[in-house]
C-alpha positions in Angstrom: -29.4 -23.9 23.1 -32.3 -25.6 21.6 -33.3 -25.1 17.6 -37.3 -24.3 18.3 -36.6 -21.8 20.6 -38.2 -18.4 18.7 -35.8 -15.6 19.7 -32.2 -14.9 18.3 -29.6 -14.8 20.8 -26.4 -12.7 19.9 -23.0 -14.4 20.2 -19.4 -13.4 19.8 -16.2 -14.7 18.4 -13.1 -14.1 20.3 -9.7 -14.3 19.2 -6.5 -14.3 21.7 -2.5 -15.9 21.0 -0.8 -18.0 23.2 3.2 -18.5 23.2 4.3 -22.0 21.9 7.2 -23.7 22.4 9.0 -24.2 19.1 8.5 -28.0 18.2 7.0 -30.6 15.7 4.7 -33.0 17.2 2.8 -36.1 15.4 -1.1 -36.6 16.8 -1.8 -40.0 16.8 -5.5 -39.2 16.7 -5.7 -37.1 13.4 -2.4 -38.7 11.7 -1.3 -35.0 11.3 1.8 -32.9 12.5 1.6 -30.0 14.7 3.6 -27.3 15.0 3.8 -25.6 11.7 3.3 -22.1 10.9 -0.5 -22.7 9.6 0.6 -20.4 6.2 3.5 -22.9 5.5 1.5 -25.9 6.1 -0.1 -25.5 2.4 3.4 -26.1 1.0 3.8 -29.2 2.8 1.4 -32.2 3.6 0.7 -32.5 7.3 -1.0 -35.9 7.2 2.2 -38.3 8.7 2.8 -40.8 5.8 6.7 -41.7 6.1 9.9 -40.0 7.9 10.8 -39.2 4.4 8.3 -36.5 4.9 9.4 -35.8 8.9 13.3 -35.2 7.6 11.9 -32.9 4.5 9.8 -31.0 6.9 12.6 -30.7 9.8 15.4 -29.9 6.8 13.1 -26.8 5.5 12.9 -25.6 9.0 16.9 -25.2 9.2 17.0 -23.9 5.9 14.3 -21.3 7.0 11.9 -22.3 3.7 8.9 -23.1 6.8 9.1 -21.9 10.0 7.9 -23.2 13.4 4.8 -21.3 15.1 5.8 -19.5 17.9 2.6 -18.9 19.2 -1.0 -19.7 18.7 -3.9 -18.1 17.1 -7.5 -19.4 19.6 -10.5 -18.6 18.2 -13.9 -19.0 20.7 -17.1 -18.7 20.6 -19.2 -16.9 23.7 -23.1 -16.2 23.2 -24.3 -13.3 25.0 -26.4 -14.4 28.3 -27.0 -14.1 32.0 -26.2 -17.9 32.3 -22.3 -18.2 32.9 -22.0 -21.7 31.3 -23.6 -19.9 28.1 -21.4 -17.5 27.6 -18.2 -19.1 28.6 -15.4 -19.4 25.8 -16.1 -22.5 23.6 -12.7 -22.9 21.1 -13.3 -23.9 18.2 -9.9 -23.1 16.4 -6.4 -23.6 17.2 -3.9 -22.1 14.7 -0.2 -21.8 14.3 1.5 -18.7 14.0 4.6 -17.2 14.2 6.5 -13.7 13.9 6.3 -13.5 10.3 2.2 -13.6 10.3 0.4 -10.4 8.5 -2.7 -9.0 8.6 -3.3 -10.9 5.3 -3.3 -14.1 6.9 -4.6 -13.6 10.0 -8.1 -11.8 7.9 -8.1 -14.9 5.6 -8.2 -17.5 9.1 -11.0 -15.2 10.8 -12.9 -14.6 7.6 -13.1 -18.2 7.1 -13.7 -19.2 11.0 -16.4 -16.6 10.8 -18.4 -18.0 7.6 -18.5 -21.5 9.0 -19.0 -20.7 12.1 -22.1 -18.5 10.9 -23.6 -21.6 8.7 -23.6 -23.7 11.7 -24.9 -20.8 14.0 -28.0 -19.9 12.1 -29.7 -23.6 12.4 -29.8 -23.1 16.3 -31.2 -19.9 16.2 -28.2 -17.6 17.2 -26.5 -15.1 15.3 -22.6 -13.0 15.2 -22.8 -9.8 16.6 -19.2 -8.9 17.1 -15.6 -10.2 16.8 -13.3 -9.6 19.5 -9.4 -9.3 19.8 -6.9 -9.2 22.3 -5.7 -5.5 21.0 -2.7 -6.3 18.7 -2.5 -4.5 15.9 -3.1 -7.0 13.2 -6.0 -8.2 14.8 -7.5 -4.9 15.3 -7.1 -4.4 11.4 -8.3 -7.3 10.7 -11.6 -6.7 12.3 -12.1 -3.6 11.0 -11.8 -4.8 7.6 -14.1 -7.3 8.3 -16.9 -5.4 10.1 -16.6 -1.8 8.8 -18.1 -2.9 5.6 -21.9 -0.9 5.4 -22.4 2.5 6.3 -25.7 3.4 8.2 -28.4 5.5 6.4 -29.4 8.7 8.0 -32.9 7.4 8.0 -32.3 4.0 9.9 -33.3 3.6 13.7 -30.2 3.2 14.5 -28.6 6.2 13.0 -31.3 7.8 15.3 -29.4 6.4 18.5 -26.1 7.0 17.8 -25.9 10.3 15.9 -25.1 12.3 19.0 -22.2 10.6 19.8 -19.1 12.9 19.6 -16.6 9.6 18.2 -19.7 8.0 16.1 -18.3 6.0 13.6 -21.3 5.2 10.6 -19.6 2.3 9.3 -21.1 -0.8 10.7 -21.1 -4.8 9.7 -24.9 -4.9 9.4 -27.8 -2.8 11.2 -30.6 -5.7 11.5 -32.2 -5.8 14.8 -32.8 -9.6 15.4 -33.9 -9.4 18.9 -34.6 -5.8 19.7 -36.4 -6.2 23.0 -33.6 -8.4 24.2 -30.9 -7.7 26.9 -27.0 -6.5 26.9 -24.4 -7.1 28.7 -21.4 -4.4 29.0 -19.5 -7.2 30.9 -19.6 -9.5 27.9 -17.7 -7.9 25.0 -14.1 -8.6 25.2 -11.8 -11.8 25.5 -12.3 -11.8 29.1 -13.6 -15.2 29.2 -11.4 -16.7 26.4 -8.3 -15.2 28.9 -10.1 -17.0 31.5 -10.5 -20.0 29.9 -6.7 -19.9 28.9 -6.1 -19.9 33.1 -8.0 -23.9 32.9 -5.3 -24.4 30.2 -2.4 -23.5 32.5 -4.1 -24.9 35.7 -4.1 -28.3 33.4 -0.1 -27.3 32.3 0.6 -26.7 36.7 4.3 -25.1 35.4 5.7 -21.8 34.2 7.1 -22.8 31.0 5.0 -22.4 27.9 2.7 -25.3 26.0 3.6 -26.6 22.4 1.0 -26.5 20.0 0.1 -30.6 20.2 -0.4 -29.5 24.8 -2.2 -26.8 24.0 -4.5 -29.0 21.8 -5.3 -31.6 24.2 -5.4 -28.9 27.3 -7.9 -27.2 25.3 -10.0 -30.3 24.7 -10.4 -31.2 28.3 -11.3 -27.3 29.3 -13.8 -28.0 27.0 -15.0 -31.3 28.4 -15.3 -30.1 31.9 -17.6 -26.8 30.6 -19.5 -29.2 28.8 -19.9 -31.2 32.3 -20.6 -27.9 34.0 -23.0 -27.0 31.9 -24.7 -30.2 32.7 -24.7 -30.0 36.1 -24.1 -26.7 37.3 -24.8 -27.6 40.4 -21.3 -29.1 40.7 -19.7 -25.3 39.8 
């Protein structure tokens, strides 16, 4: 979307987990290892410098100090629009978890996701409007303590419009109206298109069993690649 165009457009972050296959991998492209529960990783060095490293990190696994992720955390980005290329799921984070995750550190990776993502956002004119999760628990809490932050003023316009609702909730992330003559779309809030974007990640996979983190990775960069062709040409979808 280009920078001098004058209206705001709303976009979304969705978050959804994968399962991962239990296993270390070494990226030759980044130098790092994959695999890792993202929490333990501050205790250990990722970047690959000898297999003195490799043997600590597969001896701290078996002694349970660091454990493995067992699945993984994708974070997306979708902008609210009629055009499908727009608004399909653009990744933009790929984290290990595992079973031992709480709601403490999955707030402290969307929190963080969210404030970068936001600096970048703003210089091409478009802005977070919501954050949605697949429905786990965690996540749900997490959102909530991220969002429910302001409570709307009786004298606000939008106080005015949601008053009568029987299950209105007053507390709200922010009550700015950025684009107020602009359009919505029911269809759009959700992780519908992050799921679907997950179904290019298994059509790349073409099995049952599950990706590692260091598939997943590379899956998830070409998904990307061909939407970014698509969006080129979408005369060719």
């Amino acid at each position: 979307m280009s920078k001098s165009s004058g209206e705001i457009h709303g976009v979304q972050i969705g978050a959804d987990e994968l399962k991962l296959e239990h296993c270390m991998h070494w990226k030759p492209c980044k130098n790092v290892i994959l695999g890792i529960f993202h929490e333990h990783s501050e205790w250990f060095g990722l970047e690959f410098c000898s297999m003195a490293q490799a043997y600590t990190l597969r001896d701290s696994i078996q002694n349970g100090f660091i454990h493995l992720a067992s699945e993984a955390t994708v974070l997306a980005v979708m902008v609210f629009s009629d055009d499908p290329h727009l608004c399909s799921a653009q990744p933009f984070v790929i984290s290990g978890m595992c079973k031992h995750k709480d709601v403490n550190s999955q707030q402290e990776l969307l929190e963080t996701a969210c404030t970068a993502m936001c600096q970048k956002l703003w210089d091409i004119r478009l802005q977070l409007y919501s954050i949605a999760s697949d429905g786990d628990s965690r996540q749900c809490l997490t959102t909530a303590n991220l969002t429910l932050i302001w409570e709307i003023v009786p004298d606000s316009e939008l106080w005015s419009q949601l008053r009568d609702l029987a299950l209105f909730n007053n507390l709200c992330g922010a009550y700015e109206a950025h684009n107020p003559l602009g359009s919505f779309w029911l269809s759009l809030p959700g992780t519908d298109s992050l799921k679907g974007f997950f179904g290019k990640v298994w059509t790349i996979q073409s099995n049952d069993s599950n990706v590692d983190q260091l598939q997943l990775v590379n899956h998830i960069d070409s998904a990307v690649i061909c939407t970014n062709i698509l969006k080129e040409h979408p005369e060719w979808d």
